[in-house]
C-alpha positions as CSV (number, residue, x, y, z in Angstrom):
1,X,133.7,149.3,296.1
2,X,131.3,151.8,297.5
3,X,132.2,155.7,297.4
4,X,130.6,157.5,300.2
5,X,130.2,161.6,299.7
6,X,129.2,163.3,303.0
7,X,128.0,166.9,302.4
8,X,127.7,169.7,304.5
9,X,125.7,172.2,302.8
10,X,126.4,176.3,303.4
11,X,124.0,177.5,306.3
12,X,120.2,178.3,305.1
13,X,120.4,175.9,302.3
14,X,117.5,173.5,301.5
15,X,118.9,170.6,301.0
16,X,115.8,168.3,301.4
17,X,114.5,170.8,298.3
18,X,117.9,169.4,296.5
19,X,117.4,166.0,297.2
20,X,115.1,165.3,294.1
21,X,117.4,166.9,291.6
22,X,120.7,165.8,292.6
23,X,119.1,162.6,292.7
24,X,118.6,162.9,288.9
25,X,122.1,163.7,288.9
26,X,123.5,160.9,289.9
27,X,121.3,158.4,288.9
28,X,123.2,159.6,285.3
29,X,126.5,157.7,286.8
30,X,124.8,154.7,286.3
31,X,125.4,154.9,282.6
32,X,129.3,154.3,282.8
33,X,130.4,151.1,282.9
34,X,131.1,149.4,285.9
35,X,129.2,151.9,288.4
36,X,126.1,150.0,289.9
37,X,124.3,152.3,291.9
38,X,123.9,155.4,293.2
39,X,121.8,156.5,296.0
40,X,121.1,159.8,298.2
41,X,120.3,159.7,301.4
42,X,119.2,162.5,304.1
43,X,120.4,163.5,307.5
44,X,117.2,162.6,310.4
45,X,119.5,165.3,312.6
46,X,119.0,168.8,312.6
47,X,121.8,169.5,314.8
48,X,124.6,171.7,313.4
49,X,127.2,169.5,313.6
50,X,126.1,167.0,311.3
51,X,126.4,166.4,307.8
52,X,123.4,166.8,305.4
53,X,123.2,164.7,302.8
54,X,125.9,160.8,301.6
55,X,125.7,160.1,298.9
56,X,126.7,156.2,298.1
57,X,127.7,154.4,295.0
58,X,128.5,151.2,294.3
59,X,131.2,150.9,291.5
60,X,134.1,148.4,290.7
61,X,137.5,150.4,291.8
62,X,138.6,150.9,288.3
63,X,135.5,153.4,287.2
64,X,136.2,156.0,289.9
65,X,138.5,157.4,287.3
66,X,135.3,157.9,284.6
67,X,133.1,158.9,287.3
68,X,136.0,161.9,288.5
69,X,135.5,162.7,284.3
70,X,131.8,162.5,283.3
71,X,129.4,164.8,282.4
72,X,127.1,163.9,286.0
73,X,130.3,164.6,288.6
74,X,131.0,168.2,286.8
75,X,127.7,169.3,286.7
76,X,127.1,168.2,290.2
77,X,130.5,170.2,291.1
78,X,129.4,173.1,288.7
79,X,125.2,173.2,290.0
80,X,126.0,172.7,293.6
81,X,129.4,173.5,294.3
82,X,128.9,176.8,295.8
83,X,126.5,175.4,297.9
84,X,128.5,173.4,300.0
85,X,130.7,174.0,303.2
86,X,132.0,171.2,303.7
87,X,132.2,168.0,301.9
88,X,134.1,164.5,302.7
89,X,134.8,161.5,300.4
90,X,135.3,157.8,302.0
91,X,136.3,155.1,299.7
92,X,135.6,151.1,300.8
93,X,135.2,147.8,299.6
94,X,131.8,146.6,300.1
């Protein structure tokens, strides 16, 4: 399945300045089993109305539950957290 995470970042926030280290973040996912991949990718708008940052991974359905429990999802909640106004998760078979 794939697991989309849109983020809206809080106003004044660099997020192209984040991109690098929450990259390193999730690239740690790919150590439990059955998650694939995990990739970051950027907004092209600048508009104010769009998200800033999806985040995609590719896992089989049943590792969502070690992914909600590892180390790299609560230090992303923990590091960035504040950070973020908004945030929406989409779940999908590939």
């Amino acid at each position: 399945m794939k697991h989309h995470i849109l983020v809206k970042f809080t106003e004044g926030t660099d997020y192209r300045a984040l991109a690098e280290p929450i990259r390193g973040i999730f690239a740690q996912t790919l150590s439990i089993p059955g998650v694939r991949a995990a990739e970051i990718r950027l907004s092209n708008s600048d508009r104010p109305n769009r998200y800033d940052m999806m985040i995609v991974m590719d896992m089989d359905k049943e590792a969502l539950g070690a992914y909600d429990v590892s180390e790299p999802h609560l230090r992303w909640k923990a590091e960035y957290g504040d950070r973020i106004a908004k945030k929406a998760i989409f779940d999908c078979d590939d």
